[in-house]
N, C-alpha and C positions, 0 to 999 in steps of 0.2 A: 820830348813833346811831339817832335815830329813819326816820331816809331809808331805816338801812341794813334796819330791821327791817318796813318799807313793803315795800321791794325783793322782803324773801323772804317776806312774807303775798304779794305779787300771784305769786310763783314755787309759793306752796303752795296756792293760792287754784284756780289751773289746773291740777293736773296733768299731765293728758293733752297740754295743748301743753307741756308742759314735758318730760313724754316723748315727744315726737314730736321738739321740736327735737334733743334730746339723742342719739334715733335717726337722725337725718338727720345731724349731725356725725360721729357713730360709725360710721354706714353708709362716709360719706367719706375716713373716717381710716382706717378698715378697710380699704378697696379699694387707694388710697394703698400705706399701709405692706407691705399682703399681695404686690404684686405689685412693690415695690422690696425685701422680705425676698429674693423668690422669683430677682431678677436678681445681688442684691446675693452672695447665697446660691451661685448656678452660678458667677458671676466669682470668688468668692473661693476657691469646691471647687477650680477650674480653676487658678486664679493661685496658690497653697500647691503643690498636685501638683508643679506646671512646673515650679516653685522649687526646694520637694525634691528632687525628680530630679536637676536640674540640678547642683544645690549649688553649690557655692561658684566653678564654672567661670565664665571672664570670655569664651571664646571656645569655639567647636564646628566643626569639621574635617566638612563633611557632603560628599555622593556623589552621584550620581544617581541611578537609578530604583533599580538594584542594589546601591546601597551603597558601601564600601570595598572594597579589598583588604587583607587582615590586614599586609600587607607594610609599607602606608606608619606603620603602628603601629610592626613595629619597626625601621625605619631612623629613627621621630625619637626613640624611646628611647635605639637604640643610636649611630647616627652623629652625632644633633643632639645629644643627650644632653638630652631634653626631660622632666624627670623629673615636674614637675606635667600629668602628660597621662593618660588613662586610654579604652582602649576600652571602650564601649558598643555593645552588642543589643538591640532591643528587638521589641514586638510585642505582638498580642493573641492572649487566650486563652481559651473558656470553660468555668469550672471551677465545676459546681453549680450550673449554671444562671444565674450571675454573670459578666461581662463583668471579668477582669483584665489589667491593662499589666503583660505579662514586661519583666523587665529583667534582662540578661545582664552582669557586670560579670566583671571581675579584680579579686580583693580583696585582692592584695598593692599594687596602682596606686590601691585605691581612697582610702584616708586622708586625701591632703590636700583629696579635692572632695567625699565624702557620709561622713557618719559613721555615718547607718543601714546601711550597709554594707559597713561594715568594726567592726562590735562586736561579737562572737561571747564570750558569757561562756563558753559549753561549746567547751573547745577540741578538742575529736572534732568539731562541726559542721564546723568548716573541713573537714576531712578529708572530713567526708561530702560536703559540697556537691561538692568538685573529683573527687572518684572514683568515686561512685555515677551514675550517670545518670538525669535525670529527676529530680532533687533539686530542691524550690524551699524557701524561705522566704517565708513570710507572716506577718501580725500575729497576735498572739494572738488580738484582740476577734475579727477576720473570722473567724478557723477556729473559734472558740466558735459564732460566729453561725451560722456553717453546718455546724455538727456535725462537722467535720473531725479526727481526731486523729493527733497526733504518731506519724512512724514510719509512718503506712499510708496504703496507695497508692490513688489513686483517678483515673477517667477524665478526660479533659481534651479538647476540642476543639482543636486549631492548623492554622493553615493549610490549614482543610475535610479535616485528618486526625485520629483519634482515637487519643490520644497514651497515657500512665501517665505521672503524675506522684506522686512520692512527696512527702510534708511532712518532711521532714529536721526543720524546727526554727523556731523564731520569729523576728522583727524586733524588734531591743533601739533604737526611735528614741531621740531625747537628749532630746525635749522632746512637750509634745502638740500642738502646731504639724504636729509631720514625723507624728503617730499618726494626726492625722485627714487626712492628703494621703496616707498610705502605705495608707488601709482598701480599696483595689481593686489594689494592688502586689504584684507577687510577685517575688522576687531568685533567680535562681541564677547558678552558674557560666558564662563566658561559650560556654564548649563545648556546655553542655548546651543553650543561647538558640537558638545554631546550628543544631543539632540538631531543635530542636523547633522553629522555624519557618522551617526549610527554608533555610538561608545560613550551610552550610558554608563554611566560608574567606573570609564575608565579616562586615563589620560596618557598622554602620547608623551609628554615628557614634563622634568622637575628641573625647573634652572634654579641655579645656585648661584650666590657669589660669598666667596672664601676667601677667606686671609693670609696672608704670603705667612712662611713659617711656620712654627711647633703649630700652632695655633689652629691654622689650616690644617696641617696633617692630621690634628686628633680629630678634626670635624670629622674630617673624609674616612676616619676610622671606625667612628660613629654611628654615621647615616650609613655605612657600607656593610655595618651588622645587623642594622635590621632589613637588606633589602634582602625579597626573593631570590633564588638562584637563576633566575632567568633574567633580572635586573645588574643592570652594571655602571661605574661613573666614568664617563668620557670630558675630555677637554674638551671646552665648549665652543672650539674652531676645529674640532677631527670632523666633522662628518660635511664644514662647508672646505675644511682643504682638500677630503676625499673626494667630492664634488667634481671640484674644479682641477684638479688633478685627472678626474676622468675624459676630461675635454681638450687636455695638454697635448695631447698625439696629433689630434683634428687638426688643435690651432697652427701645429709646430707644420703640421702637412701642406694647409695651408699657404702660410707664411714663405717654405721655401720653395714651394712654385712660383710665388709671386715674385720672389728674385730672379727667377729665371727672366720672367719680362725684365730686369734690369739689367743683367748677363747680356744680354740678344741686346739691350739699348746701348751699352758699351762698345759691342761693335759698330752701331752705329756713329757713336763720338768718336770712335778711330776713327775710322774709316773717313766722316768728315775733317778731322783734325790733320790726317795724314795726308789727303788731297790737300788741303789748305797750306800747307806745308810745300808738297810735292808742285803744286802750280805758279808756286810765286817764290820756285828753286831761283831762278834766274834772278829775280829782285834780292831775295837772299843772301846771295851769292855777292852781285856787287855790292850790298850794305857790308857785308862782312868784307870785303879788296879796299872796302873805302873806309875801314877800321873800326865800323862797330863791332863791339865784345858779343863775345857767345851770351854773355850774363843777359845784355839787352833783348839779343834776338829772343832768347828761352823766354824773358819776362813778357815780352810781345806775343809769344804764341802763348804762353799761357794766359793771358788778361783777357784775350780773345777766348778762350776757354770756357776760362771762370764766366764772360758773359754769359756766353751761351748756356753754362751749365744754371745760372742761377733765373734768366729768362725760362729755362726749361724748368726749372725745379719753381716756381711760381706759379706756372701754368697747369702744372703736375699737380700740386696742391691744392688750387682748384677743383682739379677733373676727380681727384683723389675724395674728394670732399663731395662730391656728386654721387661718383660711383660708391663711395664707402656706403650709403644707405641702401644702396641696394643690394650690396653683399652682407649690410649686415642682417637684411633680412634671410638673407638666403645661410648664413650661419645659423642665425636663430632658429627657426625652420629645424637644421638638422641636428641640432642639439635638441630642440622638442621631441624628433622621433628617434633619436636613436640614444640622449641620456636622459633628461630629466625636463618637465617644464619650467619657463624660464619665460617672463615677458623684455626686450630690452624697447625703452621708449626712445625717441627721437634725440639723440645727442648730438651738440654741436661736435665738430673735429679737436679732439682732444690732444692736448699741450703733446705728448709724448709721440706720438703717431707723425706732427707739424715737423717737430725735429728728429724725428729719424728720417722722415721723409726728403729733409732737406738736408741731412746729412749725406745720406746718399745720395741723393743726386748731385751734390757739387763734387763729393769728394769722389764720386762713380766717375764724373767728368772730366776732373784731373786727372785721377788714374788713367784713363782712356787718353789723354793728350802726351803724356808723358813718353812714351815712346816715338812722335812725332815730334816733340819738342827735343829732345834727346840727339833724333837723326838732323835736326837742323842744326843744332850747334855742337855737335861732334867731327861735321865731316868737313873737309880743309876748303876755302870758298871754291877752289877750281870744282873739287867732287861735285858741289853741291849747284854749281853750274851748268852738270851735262844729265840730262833724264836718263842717258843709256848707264850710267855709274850707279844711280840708283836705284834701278831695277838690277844692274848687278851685283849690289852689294845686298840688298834681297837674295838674291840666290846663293850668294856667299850660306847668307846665315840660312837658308832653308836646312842644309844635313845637323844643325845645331838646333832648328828649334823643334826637328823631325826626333832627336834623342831624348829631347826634354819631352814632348809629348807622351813619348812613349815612358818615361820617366815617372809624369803627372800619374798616367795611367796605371801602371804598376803599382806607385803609394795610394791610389784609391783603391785597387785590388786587396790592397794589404789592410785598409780601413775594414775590407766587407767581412775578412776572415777574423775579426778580432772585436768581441761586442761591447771590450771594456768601454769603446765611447758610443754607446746607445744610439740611440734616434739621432745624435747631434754627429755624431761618426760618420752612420750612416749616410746622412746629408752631404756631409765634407768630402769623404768618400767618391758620392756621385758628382760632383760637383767637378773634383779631382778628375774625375774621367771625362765630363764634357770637357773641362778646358784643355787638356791633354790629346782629347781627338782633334780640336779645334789646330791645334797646331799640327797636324797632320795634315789638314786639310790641303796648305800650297801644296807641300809635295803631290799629294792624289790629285789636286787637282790638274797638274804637269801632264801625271801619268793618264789620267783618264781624256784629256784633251788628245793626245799623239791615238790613245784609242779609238774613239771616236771621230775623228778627222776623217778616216774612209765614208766614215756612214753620212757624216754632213757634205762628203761632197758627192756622194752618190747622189742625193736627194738636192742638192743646191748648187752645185760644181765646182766654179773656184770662189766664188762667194761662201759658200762654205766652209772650204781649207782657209779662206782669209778668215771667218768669220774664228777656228778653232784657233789661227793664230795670232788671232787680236786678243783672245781671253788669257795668251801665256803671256803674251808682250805686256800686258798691262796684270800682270801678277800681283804687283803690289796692292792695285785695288780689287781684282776681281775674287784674291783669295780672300781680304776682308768680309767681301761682299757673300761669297758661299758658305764662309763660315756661319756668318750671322744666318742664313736662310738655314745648313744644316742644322744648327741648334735647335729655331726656333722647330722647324718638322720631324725632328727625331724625339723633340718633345711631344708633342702630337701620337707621334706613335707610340713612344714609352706608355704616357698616361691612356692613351686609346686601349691597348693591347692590357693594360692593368686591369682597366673600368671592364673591357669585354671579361676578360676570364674571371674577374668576382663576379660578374652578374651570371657568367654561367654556374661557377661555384656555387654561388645562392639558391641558382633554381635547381640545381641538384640534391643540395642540401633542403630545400624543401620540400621534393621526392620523399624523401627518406624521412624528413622530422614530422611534417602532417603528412599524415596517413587517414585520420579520419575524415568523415563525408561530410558532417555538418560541426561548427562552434560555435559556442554560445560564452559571451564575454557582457560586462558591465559596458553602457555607452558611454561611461566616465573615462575620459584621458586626462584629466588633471594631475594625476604622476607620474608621466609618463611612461615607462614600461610597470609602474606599478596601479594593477586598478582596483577600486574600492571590493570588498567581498558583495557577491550576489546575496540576495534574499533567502534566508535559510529555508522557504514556505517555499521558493520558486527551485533550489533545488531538490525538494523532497519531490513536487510536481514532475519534474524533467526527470528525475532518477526511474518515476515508474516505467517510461519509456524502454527498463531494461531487456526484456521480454523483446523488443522489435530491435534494437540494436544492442549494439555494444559500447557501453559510459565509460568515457575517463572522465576523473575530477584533477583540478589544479589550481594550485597555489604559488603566488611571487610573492615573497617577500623580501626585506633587507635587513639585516640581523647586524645592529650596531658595535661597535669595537672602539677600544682604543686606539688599534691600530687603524681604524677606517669601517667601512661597512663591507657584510657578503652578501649577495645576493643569491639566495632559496629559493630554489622552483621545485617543488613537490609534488607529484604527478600518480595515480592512480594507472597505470596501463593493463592491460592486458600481455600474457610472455609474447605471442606473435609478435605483436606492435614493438615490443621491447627489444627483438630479437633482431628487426629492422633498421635500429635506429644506426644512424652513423660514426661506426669507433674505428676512432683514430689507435690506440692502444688498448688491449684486453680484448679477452674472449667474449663475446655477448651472452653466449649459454652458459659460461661458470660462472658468470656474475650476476645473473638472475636469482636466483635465489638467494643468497647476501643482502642484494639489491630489494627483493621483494617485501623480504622481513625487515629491512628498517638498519639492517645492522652495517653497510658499507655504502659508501654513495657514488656516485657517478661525477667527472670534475670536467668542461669544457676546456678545450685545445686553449685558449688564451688564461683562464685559471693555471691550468698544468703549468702552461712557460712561463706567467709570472712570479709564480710559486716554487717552481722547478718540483713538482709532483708529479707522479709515475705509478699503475699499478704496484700496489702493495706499500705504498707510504699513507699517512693518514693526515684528515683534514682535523684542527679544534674548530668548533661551533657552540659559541654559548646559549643553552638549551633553557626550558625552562626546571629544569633537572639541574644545572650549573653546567660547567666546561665539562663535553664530551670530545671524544678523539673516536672518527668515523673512518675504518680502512677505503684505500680509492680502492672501486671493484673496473676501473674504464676511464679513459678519457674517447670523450667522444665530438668531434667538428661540433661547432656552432658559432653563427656568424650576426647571433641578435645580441651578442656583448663584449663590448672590447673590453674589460677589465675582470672575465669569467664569470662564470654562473656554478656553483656546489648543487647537484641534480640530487634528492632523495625519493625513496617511495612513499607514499603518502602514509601508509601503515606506520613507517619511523618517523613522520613528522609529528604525524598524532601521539603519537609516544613521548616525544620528547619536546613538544613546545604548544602541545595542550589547544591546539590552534583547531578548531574545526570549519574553520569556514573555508570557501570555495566559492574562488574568483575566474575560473576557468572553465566550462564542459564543453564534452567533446563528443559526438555519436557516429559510431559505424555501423550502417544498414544490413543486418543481418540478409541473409539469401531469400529472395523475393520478396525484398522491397525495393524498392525503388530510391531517386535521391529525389525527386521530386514530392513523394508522399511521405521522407522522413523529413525535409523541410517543411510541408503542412503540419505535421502532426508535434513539433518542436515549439511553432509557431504558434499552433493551437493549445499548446499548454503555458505559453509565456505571455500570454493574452496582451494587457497595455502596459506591461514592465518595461522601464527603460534598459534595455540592454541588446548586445547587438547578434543578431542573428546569422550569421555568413557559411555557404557553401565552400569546400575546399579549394577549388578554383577562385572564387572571388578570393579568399584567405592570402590564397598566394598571388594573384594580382594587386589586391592592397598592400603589402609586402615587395615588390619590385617595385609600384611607385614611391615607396619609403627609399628605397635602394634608389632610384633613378633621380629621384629629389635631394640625395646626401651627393650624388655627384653632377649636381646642375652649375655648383659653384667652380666645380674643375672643369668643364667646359666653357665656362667662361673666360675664366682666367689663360684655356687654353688658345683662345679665338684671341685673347688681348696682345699673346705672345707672339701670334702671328702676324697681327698689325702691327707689332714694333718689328717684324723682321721684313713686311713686307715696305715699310717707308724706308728702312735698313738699303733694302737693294734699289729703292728709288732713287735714293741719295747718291749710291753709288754709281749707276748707271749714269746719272747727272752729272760725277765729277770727270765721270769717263767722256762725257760730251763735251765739255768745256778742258779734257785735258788733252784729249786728241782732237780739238777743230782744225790744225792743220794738217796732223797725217791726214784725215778726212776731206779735206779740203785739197789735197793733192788727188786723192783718188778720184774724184768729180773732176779736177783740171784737166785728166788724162783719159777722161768719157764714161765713167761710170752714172747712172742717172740715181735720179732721186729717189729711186726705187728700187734699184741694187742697193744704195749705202745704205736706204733701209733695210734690205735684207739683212745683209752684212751683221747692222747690230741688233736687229731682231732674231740674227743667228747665234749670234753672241748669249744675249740673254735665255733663249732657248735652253744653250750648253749649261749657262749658269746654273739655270733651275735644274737640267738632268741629273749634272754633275750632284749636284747638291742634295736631289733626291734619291739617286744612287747610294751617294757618302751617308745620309740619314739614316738606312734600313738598317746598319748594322750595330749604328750609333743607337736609334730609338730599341731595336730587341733588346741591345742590352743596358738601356734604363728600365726594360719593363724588366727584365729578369734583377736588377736589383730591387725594381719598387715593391716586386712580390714576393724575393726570398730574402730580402734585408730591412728594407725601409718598414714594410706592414708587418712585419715577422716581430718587429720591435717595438711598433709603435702600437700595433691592435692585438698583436699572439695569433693574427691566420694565416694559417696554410692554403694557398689559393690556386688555382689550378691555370695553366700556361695556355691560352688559347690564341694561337697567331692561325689569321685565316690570308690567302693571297688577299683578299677584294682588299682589306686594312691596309698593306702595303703598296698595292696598286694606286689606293687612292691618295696616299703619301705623296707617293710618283708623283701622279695627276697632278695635286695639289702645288708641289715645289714647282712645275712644269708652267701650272697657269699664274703662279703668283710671280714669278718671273718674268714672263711674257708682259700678262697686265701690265707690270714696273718699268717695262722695255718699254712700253707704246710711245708714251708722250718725249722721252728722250731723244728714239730715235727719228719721230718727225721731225721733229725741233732740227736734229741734226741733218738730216735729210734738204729740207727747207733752207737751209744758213748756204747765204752764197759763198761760190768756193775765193772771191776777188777780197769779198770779206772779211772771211775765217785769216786768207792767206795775209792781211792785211795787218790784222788783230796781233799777228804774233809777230809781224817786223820789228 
């Protein structure tokens, strides 16, 4: 009892480190939990929606670019006699300035696969929905949310046309599972679906539900002979596990940044745990001469621990819980522009997120104590009584944890050269390497102090040389304290030196991929990178234009599979522009012609790697012809899809998936026009069509703010890191005041004034931060050089270009230089200020 109430006088005795450590767990827990709330949050919006929708379907009937034909619906109702089968519509819509998923159903087929749609307590609704046109349902909460009321009609965007839609009535779901996946859902009639986005007489897909065994297999053999060749049956979770598999790289990206703030918080639990340790050797010492067991002491410093760690991991959960909503918007966001839309609503912090969170943080805390706990009751009470033993027995173990460093460092080397552990390798990998320089650190830091020693005292004289030889003498803390600063700024510069070279990759790569003067796209983003087809009337218009420029046409679509979906981009060019484009592998002039006729395609750098595809291997693509095999004539860079894109010419699209619509033009201003008068004249043929008009310059600055908006969350998360390493060296600079008050307190007996002993450890912290920024530069190049030929190589398939400029590294410098200093201030007044009768007093 009485250890335990020693324990918490030395936890009330401090404080400020007791708040500092408590904020550095918290900071850790918090970054942690906020950005796995924020992944865990979008997978689970996404994964419920796909589910609901789906319902209780065990297969789906899908089409090609165009869909079904209503026909193959009723021959399996009526000749198979397929009665659990149901057509489906769907598409996007924006309605109030909100992005929702139309879903077109038959509510008399609907019963045995959604229940949300097929429950109508008002039996007029039914009536209304199938006879009025323009009829939708939605939830109650959303049309409260957006002031919508029952009965009245309001505007609606579809397919870059401005539609009327009436609110007929609500969604009665069965549970709050289906209320919170159905909050961006709108149901109507399968007629009206049609209607409103433009696919009369066809439908987007056939859900099924099948019977396990013989029974199931003869269905599927069944319905499988009367479909077209360009129709196929998919399980009726492939295209939301392909989904959500496409966002697995983002999330996993994410996620192991945000450890990193936890990484950089562990040094801060040493580092306080190890002072706490180190200051109260002497009490130690004689508890241990007066026969308490090492059992007690360890349990003493660990109770103290686990306080702190579980205060910190409380507080973290909170901040976690704050911060998580606005990372999860900032997820959401870039999952909008760069896979699919996706609305996620307000969730509370979810069960899974609370206890990882709090897993790591208690058990991040013990680990971090356990080397402090370890040196107190390992060392015989005399050791543990003299401070000069344990800064010696520190340097004992420096050439030991100097071999293991370089040890760590080498098995993460050997991670990078070996891809059998993918993105998770990768991770482990780099991880291996910061902690492995991390133990480098004391040593460099010995060495670069005896370095630098001329130059601090050229500049400060012998406050200087003192100032270089207080940061060796006190090694035990001060190499904690560089570590944690190293990490957290070579991370900084790792992901700085990343983000700069994709951005310059980008704008190179858009060089080269737009080429023409003006585009003309759908103003619909409700599919994300795919958007509805233009007006067949508004491309015949735009086409005449050929005469003053030069027309491409284009086509995305995504061509369903068992295996998952491809994504087709179909493109009309001209040989110039083709000849331009940016190949990674192949010749651009032998592959033109291949390429023009329809008969080889073209496959993007992230396609080729995940496929392991190379000129002259071929791609299947189910056509509407059936499964063709497409020679690759090129791969070629492209940085708008992380899971590839299959590039054809338009001529072989038309051939083979019967598609003639066009979602894309494009015009190059022939010689003596202008870009000005081929913008009017674009403009003047698209009169009051919804769809968007943009200059090649706007093209590509709307394009880099997509890019600058996909890494707004990693400058975040990089600024969080910094604050956990800059309370890091608060802390530590504080145990260094309260552990040298009497060396300090001699140097004042002996006439140094308040303003040298300031100097002194405002010279100190100075060193700290050089040293630290120094030791970063070589530590941060080579996280960037793993993040961009290991990490993204695995995780997106690009090849990214190495751009390290001095001013990035400078401001590294800078940066470790003043966040140091900053951390010095209030220490060394404090220190400065404490009378020397006092300090000398204190430690009698």
């Amino acid at each position: 009892m009485i250890l335990w109430r020693a324990g918490m006088r030395n936890v009330l005795r401090h404080p400020w480190l007791t708040v500092l450590a408590v904020l550095g767990v918290a900071l850790g827990v918090a970054v942690v939990t906020a950005v796995d709330h924020a992944n865990e949050a979008a997978q689970r919006a996404f994964r419920l929606a796909a589910e609901t929708v789906a319902g209780r379907a065990t297969h789906q009937v899908v089409g090609g670019p165009t869909g079904l034909a209503e026909d193959i619906y009723r021959r399996m109702r009526v000749e198979l006699r397929v009665r659990g089968s149901a057509p489906v519509v769907s598409g996007h819509l924006q309605l109030a300035g909100r992005t929702f998923q139309l879903i077109g159903i038959d509510p008399f087929a609907e019963p045995p696969l959604r229940s949300f749609s097929s429950r109508f307590a008002d039996r007029g609704l039914l009536t209304t929905l199938m006879t009025r046109p323009g009829t939708v349902l939605m939830l109650p909460e959303s049309a409260a949310e957006l002031r919508l009321e029952r009965g009245a009609t309001y505007p609606a965007d579809s397919a870059g046309v401005r539609r009327q839609l009436a609110l007929a009535g609500f969604l009665e779901p069965p549970d709050q599972v289906s209320r919170v996946a159905l909050a961006s859902v709108l149901v109507c009639d399968i007629a009206t679906a049609q209607e409103l986005l433009g696919m009369v007489g066809r439908l987007s897909r056939i859900d099924l539900i099948l019977p396990d065994g013989a029974e199931g297999g003869r269905v599927l053999r069944e319905v499988r002979a009367i479909l077209p060749p360009g129709a196929d049956i998919v399980p009726a979770g492939a295209r939301a596990g392909a989904l959500d598999q496409m966002t697995r790289a983002f999330r996993l990206n994410l996620k192991a940044l945000s450890l990193l703030a936890l990484v950089v918080g562990m040094f801060l639990i040493y580092n306080t745990m190890t002072f706490s340790v180190v200051r109260r050797r002497r009490l130690i010492g004689m508890l241990r001469a007066l026969g308490v067991s090492r059992r007690e002491v360890f349990a003493m410093i660990c109770a103290e621990a686990l306080l702190i760690g579980v205060a910190g991991t409380v507080a973290g959960l909170v901040a976690g819980a704050l911060l998580g909503s606005e990372l999860t918007r900032l997820v959401t966001r870039t999952i909008n522009d760069l896979y699919f839309v996706m609305e996620v609503r307000r969730v509370p912090l979810l069960p899974g997120a609370l206890w990882k969170g709090a897993l790591l943080g208690v058990a991040a805390t013990l680990a971090a104590t356990m080397p402090a706990a370890l040196e107190a009751t390992g060392a015989p009470p005399r050791a543990v009584l003299s401070r000069s033993q344990v800064e010696t027995r520190r340097r004992r173990l420096l050439p030991l944890a100097t071999c293991g460093g370089f040890v760590l460092i080498a098995a993460g080397c050997g991670l990078f050269f070996t891809e059998r552990g993918g993105i998770v390798g990768g991770f482990l990998g780099l991880f291996a390497v910061i902690v492995g320089y991390t133990l480098l650190v004391p040593a460099a830091v010995m060495l670069l102090s005896a370095l630098l020693r001329p130059l601090l005292e050229t500049v400060l004289g012998s406050l200087g040389r003192m100032a270089a030889r207080g940061v060796v003498v006190s090694l035990s803390r001060t190499g904690v304290a560089t570590a944690a600063l190293v990490v957290a700024v070579s991370a900084g510069i790792g992901v700085g030196i990343m983000v700069g070279g994709f951005r310059l990759t980008v704008q190179n790569w858009l060089a080269n991929w737009l080429q023409a003067d003006v585009y003309v796209t759908s103003a619909d983003r409700g599919g994300g990178r795919y958007r509805p087809p233009l007006d067949p009337a508004l491309v015949r218009r735009l086409s005449v234009l050929e005469g003053e420029a030069l027309v491409t046409l284009s086509r995305r679509v995504r061509i369903e599979g068992a295996a998952g979906g491809t994504e087709l981009f179909s493109l009309q060019v001209p040989e110039r522009t083709f000849l331009r484009y940016p190949f990674k592998e192949g010749d651009p002039a032998r592959a033109w012609s291949t390429f023009r006729s329809g008969a080889a395609v073209l496959v993007s750098e992230p396609y080729s790697y995940r496929h392991h595809l190379h000129p002259g291997d071929s791609v299947t693509l189910r056509t509407s012809r059936g499964e063709r095999r497409f020679p690759v004539a090129g791969v070629i860079y492209d940085y708008g899809s992380d899971t590839g894109i299959v590039i054809m010419s338009r001529a072989g699209y038309l051939a083979n998936f019967a598609d003639e619509s066009v979602d894309g033009m494009s015009f190059t201003a022939r010689p003596g026009l202008d870009l000005a008068r081929l913008l009017e004249l674009v403009r003047a043929r698209v009169g009051g069509e919804q769809v968007t008009v943009v200059s090649n310059a706007q093209l590509r600055q709307a394009t880099v703010e997509v890019f600058d908006r996909t890494f707004a969350i990693t400058g975040v998360l990089r600024m969080l890191t910094m604050l956990v390493a800059f309370v890091g060296i608060l802390s530590a600079l504080m145990a260094m005041q309260v552990e040298r008050a009497r060396e300090l307190a001699v140097l004042r007996a002996i006439g140094l004034t308040p303003g040298q002993v300031w100097g002194v450890v405002c010279g100190e912290t100075v060193l700290i931060g050089l040293i630290a920024g120094l030791l970063s530069l070589p530590l941060g190049i080579a996280e960037a050089l793993v993040l961009i030929y290991v990490i993204n190589l695995r995780s997106f398939g690009w090849t990214m270009q190495l751009a390290i400029t001095p001013a990035q590294l400078g401001q590294a410098l800078l940066l470790s230089v003043t966040a140091a200093f900053l951390a010095g201030i209030y220490p060394s007044l404090r220190i400065a200020r404490t009378s020397p009768a006092l300090a000398l007093k204190e430690e009698d």
